[in-house]
C-alpha positions in Angstrom: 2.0 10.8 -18.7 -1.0 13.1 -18.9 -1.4 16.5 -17.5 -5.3 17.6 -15.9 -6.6 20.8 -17.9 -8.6 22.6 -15.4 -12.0 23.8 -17.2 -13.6 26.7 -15.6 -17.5 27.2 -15.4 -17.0 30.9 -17.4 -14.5 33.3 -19.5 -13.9 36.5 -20.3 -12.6 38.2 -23.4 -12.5 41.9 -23.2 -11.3 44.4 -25.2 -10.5 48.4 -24.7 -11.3 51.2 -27.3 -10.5 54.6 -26.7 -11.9 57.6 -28.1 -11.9 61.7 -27.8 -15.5 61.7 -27.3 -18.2 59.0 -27.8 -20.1 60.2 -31.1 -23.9 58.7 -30.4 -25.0 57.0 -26.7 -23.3 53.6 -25.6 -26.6 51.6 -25.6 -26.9 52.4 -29.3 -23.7 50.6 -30.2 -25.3 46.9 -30.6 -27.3 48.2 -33.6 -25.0 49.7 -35.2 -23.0 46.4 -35.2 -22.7 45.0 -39.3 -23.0 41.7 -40.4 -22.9 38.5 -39.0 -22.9 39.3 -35.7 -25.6 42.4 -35.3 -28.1 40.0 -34.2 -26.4 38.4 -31.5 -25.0 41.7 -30.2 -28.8 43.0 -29.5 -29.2 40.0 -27.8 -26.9 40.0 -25.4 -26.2 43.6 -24.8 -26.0 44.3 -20.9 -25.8 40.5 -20.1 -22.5 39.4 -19.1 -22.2 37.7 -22.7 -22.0 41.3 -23.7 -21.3 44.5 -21.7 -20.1 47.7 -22.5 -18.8 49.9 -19.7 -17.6 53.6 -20.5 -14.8 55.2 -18.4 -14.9 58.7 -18.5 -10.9 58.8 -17.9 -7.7 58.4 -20.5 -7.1 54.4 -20.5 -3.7 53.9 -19.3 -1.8 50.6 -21.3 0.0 48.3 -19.4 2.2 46.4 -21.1 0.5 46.9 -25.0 2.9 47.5 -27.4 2.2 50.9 -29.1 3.7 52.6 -32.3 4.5 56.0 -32.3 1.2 57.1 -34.3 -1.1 54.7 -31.8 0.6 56.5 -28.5 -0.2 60.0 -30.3 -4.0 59.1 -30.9 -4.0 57.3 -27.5 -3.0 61.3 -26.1 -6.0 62.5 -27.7 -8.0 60.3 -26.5 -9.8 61.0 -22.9 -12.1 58.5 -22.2 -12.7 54.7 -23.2 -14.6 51.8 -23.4 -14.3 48.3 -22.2 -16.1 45.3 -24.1 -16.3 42.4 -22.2 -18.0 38.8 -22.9 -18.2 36.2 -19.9 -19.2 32.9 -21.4 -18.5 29.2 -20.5 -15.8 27.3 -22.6 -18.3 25.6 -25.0 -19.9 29.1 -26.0 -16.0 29.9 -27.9 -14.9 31.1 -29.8 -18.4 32.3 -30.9 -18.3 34.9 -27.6 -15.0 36.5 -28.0 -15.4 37.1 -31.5 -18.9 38.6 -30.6 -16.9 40.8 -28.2 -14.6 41.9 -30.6 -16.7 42.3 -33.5 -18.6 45.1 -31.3 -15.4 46.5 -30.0 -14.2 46.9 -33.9 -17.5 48.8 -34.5 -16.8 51.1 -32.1 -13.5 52.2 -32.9 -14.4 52.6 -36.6 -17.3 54.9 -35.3 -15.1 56.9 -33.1 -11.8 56.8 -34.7 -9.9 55.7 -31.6 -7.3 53.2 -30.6 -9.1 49.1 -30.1 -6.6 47.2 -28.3 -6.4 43.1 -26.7 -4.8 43.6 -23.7 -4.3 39.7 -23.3 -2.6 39.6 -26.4 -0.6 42.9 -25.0 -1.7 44.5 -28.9 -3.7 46.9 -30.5 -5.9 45.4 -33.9 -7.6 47.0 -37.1 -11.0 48.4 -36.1 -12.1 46.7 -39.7 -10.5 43.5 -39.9 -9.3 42.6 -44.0 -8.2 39.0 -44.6 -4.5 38.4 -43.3 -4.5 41.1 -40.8 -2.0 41.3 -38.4 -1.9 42.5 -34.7 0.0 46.1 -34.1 -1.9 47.8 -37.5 -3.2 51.2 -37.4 -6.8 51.7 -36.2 -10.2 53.0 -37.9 -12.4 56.1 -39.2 -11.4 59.9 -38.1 -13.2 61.7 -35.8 -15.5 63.9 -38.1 -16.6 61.7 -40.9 -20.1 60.5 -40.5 -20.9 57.5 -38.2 -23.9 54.8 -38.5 -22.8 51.8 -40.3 -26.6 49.8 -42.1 -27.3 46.6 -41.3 -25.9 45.1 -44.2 -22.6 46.1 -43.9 -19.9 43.8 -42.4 -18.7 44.5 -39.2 -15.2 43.9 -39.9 -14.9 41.1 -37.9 -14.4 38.0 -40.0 -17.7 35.6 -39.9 -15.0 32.2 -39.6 -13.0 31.9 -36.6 -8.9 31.8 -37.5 -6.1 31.7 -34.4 -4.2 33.6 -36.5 -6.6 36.5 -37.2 -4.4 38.4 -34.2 -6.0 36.2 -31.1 -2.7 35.5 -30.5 0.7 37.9 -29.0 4.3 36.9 -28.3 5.8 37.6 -25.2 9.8 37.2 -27.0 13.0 37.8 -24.2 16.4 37.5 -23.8 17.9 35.8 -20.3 19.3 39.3 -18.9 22.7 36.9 -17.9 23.1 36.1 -21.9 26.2 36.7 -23.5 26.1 35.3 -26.8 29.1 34.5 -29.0 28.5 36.1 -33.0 25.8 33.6 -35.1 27.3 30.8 -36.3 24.5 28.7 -38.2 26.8 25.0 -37.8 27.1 26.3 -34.2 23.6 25.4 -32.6 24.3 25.2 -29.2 26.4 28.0 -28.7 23.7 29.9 -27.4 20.1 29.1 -25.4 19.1 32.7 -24.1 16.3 33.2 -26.1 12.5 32.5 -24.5 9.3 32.8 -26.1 5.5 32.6 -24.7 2.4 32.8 -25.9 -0.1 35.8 -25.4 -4.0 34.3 -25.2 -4.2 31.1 -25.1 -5.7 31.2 -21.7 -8.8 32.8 -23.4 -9.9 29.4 -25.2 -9.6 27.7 -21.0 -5.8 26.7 -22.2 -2.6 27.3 -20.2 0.1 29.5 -22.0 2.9 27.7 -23.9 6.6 28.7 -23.6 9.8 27.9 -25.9 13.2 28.3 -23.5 16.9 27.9 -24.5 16.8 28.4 -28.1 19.5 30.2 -30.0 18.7 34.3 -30.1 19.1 34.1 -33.9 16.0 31.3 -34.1 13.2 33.8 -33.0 11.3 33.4 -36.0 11.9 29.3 -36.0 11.0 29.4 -32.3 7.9 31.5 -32.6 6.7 29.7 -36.0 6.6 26.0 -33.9 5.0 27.9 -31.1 2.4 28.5 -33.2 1.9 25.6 -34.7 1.6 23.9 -31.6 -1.0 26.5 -30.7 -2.8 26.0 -33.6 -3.1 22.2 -32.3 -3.9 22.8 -29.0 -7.1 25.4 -29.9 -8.2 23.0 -32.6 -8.7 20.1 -29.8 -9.7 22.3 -27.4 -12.4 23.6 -29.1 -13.4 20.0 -30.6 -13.5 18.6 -26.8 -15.9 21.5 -25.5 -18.0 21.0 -28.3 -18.8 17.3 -27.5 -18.5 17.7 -23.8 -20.0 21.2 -22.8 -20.1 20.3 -19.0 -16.8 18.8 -18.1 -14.7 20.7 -16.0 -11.7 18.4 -16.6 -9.9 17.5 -19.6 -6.1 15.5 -19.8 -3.8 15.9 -22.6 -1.0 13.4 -23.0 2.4 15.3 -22.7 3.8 14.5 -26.3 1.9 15.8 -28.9 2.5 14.5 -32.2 1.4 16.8 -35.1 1.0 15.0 -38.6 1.6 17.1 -41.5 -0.6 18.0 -44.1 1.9 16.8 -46.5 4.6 13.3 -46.6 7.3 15.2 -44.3 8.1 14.1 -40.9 5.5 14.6 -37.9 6.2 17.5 -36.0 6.7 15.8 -32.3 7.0 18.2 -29.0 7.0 17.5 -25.5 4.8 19.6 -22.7 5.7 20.0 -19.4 3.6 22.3 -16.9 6.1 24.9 -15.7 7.2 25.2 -11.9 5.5 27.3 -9.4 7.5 30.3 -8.0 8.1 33.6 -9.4 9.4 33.9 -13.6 13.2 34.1 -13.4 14.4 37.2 -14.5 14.3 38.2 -18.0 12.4 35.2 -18.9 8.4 35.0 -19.1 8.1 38.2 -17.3 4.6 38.5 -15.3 3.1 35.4 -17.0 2.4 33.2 -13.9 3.7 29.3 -13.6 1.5 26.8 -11.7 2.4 23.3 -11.2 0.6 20.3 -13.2 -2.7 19.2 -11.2 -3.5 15.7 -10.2 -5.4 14.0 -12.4 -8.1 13.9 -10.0 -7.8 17.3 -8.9 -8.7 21.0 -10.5 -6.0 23.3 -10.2 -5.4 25.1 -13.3 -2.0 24.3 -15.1 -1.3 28.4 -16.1 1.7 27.3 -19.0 3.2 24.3 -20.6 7.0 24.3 -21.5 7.5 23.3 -25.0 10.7 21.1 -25.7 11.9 17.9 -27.8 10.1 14.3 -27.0 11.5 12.1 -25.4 14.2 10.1 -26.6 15.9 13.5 -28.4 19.5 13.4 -28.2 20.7 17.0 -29.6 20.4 20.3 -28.6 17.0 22.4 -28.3 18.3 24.4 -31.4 19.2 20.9 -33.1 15.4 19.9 -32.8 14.3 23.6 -33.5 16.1 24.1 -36.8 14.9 20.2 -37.9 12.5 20.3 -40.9 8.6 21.0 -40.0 5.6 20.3 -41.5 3.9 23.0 -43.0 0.7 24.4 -39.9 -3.0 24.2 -40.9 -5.3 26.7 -39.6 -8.3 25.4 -38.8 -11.3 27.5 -39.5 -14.7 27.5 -37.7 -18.1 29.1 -38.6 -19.1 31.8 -36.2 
């Protein structure tokens, strides 16, 4: 079986910062943008592959997790900025990174708060290698701003999913009651689900993990990922070779070979049901049913599950040996 990948003609990224005051005019910002992308953010400043809009107001979070420290700085802070890039599919990732390369600039300039709310999390204003979504946030207000040329803009130059494009939407069914952990016990419990958080930023639906064991979070979320990793990797290979399709099928196993001689990692995608989320278990992430193969309705999340042919338990297959996930890097 294949399942119809709507593509649509343009996407946005955008990105919030947050600041006590703005420390040099908005227009200004592009220039002060380091190293690699500097060039391409005077290009396209005020065109929709790069606008900056100031709101003169606190920014109210919904859903972004914050620490105690970000929710104190996000007080102080009474007005903010949204960074925005509107590009077609075959001009990512190149166009969100753009987006958030100018939106790290700004919150190392101002000292405030630079949050994904796709991803539902707040990032480094100056991105080191391994960074992680949910880490503290830039320069203090006070120390001097204007960053040369030459200097990096703390965005990293090659494009990695796991550079914190990516959040986890984890959740217990509310009806769960599960019996104490036994690891020989696998399928004493299925409560837990797990979705992704951004996917639908590369023009790919969301992917969701349901009825694993609550003690397999980290196993559920890890093969989550590295189907993930798959999916953005073809994706972005397909857009590249065919910029103006606006359809694209994906057969509904997906076999991953690993890097090394373990067994292939092999999962089954089904498009999730129309119909409100049940409680407790994807929360506001929407469910569409799978398009014809003719048509183009948008397939909003894929349910993640054993292949076909799988005769044990969800946590059986989940706890099974897996190959080791390569990240794929692009230039920028």
């Amino acid at each position: 079986m294949q399942i119809a990948l709507a593509l649509p003609a343009l996407l946005t990224s955008l990105f919030v910062v947050t600041a006590e005051r703005l420390p040099f005019d908005l227009p200004a910002l592009p220039w002060r943008v380091g190293a690699p992308y500097r060039r391409a953010a005077i290009a396209g400043a005020g065109s929709p592959s790069l606008l900056l809009t100031h709101h003169p107001s606190p920014w109210r979070p919904a859903g972004v997790t914050l620490t105690d420290a970000e929710r104190r700085l996000l007080r102080r802070c009474g007005e903010h900025v949204v960074i925005s890039a509107t590009v077609p599919p075959v001009a990512l990732p190149a166009g969100a990174q753009l987006a958030r390369a100018v939106a790290r600039t700004l919150a190392h300039e101002c000292g405030g708060l630079l949050a994904d709310p796709l991803t539902a999390a707040t990032l480094r204003a100056a991105a080191l290698p391994g960074d992680l979504v949910g880490q503290p946030v830039g320069r203090p207000v006070g120390q001097p701003v204007g960053q040369p040329a030459g200097r990096p803009s703390g965005e990293p130059g090659a494009f990695r999913l796991g550079d914190g494009w990516l959040g986890w939407d984890v959740r217990v069914h509310d009806d769960a009651t599960c019996p104490p952990w036994d690891p020989a016990d696998t399928g004493a419990c299925h409560a837990l689900s797990v979705t992704s958080r951004g996917l639908s930023r590369f023009a790919l639906p969301e992917i969701t993990l349901d009825g694993a064991a609550c003690a397999h979070r980290l196993c559920a979320t890890g093969l989550l990922r590295t189907v993930a990793h798959r999916l953005v990797a073809d994706q972005l290979a397909f857009l590249a070779t065919r910029p103006d399709t606006r359809l694209r099928l994906i057969d509904d196993h997906l076999r991953i070979e690993p890097p090394s001689p373990e067994a292939p990692l092999s999962v089954r995608l089904t498009p999730c049901e129309t119909g409100p989320a049940e409680p407790g278990r994807t929360g506001s992430i929407r469910r569409l049913k799978i398009a014809p193969a003719t048509g183009g309705g948008r397939v909003s999340c894929l349910r993640v599950g054993p292949p076909s042919g799988f005769t044990g338990s969800v946590n059986d297959w989940l706890c099974a040996p897996r190959p080791a996930c390569p990240t794929p890097a692009l230039a920028a």
